[in-house]
N, C-alpha and C positions, 0 to 999 in steps of 0.2 A: 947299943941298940942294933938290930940285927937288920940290915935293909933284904929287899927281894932284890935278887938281880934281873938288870933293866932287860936283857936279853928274853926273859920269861913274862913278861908283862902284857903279851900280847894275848897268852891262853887264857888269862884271867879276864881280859876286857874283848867283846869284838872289835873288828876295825870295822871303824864309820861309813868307808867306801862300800862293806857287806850288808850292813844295815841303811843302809841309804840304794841299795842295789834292788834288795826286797823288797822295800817300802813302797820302790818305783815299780817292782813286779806287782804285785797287790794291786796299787793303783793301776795301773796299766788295764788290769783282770777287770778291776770295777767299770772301767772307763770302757772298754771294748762290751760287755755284758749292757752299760748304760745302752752304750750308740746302738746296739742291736735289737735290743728292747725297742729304741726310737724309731728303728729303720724297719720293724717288724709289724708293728702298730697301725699304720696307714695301710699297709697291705691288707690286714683282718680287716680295716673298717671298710675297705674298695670290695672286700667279698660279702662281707655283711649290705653293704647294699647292692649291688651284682646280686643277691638272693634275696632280698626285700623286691628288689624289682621287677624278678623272675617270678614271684609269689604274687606280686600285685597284677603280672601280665596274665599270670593265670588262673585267678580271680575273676578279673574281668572278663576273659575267654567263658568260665566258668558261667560266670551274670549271664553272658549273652545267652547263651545257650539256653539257659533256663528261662529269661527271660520269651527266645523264642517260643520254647515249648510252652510257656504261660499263654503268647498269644492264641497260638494254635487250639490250647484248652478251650479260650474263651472265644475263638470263632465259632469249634463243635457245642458248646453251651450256646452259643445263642442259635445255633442252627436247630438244637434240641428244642428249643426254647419254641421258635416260630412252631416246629414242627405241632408241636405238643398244645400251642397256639390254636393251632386249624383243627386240631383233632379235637380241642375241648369245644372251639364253636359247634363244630359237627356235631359232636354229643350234647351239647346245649341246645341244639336245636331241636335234634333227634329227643330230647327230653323234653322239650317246651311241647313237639308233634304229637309225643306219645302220651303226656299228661291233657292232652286235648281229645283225645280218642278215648281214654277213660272215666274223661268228664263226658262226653259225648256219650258213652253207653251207659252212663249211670253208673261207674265201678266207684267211683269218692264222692262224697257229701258234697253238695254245692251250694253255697250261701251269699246272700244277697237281696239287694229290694226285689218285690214282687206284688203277687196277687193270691188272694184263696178266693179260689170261688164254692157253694156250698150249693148242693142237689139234696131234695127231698121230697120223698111223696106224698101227694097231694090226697086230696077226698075222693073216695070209690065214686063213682058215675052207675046212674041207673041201669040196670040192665037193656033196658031201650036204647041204649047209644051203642053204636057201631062200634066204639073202641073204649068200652064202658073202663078197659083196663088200662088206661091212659095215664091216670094216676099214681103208678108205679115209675119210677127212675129206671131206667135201664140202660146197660151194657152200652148199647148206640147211643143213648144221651152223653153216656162219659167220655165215650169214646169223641163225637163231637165238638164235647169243649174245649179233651185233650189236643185236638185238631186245630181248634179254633186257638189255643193260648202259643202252640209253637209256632203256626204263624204267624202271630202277633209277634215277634220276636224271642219268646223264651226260651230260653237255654238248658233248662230241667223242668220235669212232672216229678209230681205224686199223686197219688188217690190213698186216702187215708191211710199215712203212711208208708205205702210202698211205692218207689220210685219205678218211672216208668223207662224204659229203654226205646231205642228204634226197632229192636226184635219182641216186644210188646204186643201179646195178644189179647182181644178182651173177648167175653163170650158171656153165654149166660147158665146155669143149670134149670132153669123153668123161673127159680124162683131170688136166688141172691146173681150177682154178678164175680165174674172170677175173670181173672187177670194172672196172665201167664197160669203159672202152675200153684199158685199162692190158694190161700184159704178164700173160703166164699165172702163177699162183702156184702152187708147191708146196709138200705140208708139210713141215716143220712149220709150222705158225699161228702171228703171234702176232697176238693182239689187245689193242686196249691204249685204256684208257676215262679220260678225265679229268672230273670229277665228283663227286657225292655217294659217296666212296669205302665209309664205311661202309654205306649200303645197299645198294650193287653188292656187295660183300661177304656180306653178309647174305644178298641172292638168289642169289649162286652157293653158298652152302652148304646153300640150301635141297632136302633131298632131292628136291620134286616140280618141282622146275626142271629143265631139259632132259632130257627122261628118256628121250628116243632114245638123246644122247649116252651118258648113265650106263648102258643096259645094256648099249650095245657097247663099253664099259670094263669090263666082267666077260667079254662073252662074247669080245670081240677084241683086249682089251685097248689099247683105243684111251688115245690119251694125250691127258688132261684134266686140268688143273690150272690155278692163279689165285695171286698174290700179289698184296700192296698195297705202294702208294709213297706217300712225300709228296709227289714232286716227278716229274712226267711234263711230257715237253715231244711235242705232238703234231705233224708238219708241215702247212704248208697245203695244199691242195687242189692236185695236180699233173694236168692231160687230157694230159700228152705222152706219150707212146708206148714212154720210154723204157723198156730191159728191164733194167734193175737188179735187180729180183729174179725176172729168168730163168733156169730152170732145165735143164741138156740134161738131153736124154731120149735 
């Protein structure tokens, strides 16, 4: 049998102390790569929060700010607020003053308890009597009662159906009665008061109130009379022309 000589035995096998030299290189690599991995770790976490922190300071820097300007919004808001406060009183008022001034002229319907009272003429009178034409309703009878019912308290007129104003003129053409510029009226009257109903009341049953009309209700039988409502609806103010309540003649 052929042996190898021992002198060569070393190229075929390594020696231990080679392989035992790397093994400790290697390891050595792993172990310095370990510790530095270890040693490097706490550093990243010390900046990761060093910028967590830096983030949260500037956040809250950020709130305040906003926060201030929120207040500031809601001072100018409520400053707006008051403002706009005083201005709507003032226009509420100024609208309550102005809706009083066009009730007052008769510009809107005005409804409420009241009074109508009714004019109509009576029996012609002989020609022997002084004022044989006595019997007729006229312009100064309406006008009178008109007189007589606002100051009793009321608040609105009309004469069969047109509302009267404070710029209200009555007149006569010889024969029908005209008011403002409106169509001629005949009678019957009615006139119809919305207002302090019990004191309108009150003054038309007072004997020494219109005492024209009450004695040409004995001598002509003129026809005078008054009821109360609770409920009257007066219309507004019409200048048209129209002849609704014209009468042929």
């Amino acid at each position: 049998m052929v042996r190898t000589p021992t002198r060569f035995r070393w190229l075929r096998r390594p020696p231990a102390a080679a392989l035992v030299a790397t093994v400790a290189l290697v390891f050595g690599f792993l172990v310095a790569v370990q510790v530095r991995t270890q040693l490097l770790t706490p550093s990243n976490q010390v900046a990761r929060t060093q910028a967590l922190v830096r983030s949260a300071q500037d956040l809250e820097h950020s709130n305040a700010l906003y926060r201030n300007r929120i207040a500031e919004l809601r001072a100018q808001i409520s400053a707006l607020e008051a403002e706009a406060a005083q201005r709507s009183g003032g226009n509420l008022a100024l609208a309550q003053r102005l809706a009083a001034l066009r009730e007052l002229a008769g510009l809107t319907p005005l409804r409420g308890p009241g009074v109508t009272v009714t004019l109509g003429d009576g029996k012609p009178g002989g020609p022997a009597l002084a004022d044989h034409l006595g019997y007729r309703i006229t312009f100064e009878d309406i006008q009178d009662v008109v007189n007589l019912l606002y100051a009793a308290g009321a608040e609105g007129v009309s004469v069969n159906g047109r509302r009267i104003t404070p710029f209200s003129g009555f007149r006569s053409d010889g024969v029908d009665v005209l008011i403002d510029q409106g169509p001629p009226l005949d009678s019957p009257f009615r006139i119809q008061a919305v207002g302090d109903r019990s004191r309108m009341e009150a003054l038309l049953e007072d004997p020494s109130a219109l005492p024209d009309v009450r004695l040409r209700v004995e001598r002509f039988q003129v026809g005078f009379g008054w009821s109360g409502s609770s409920d009257l609806l007066l219309p507004a103010s019409d200048s048209s022309l129209a002849v609704e309540f014209a009468h042929a003649r």
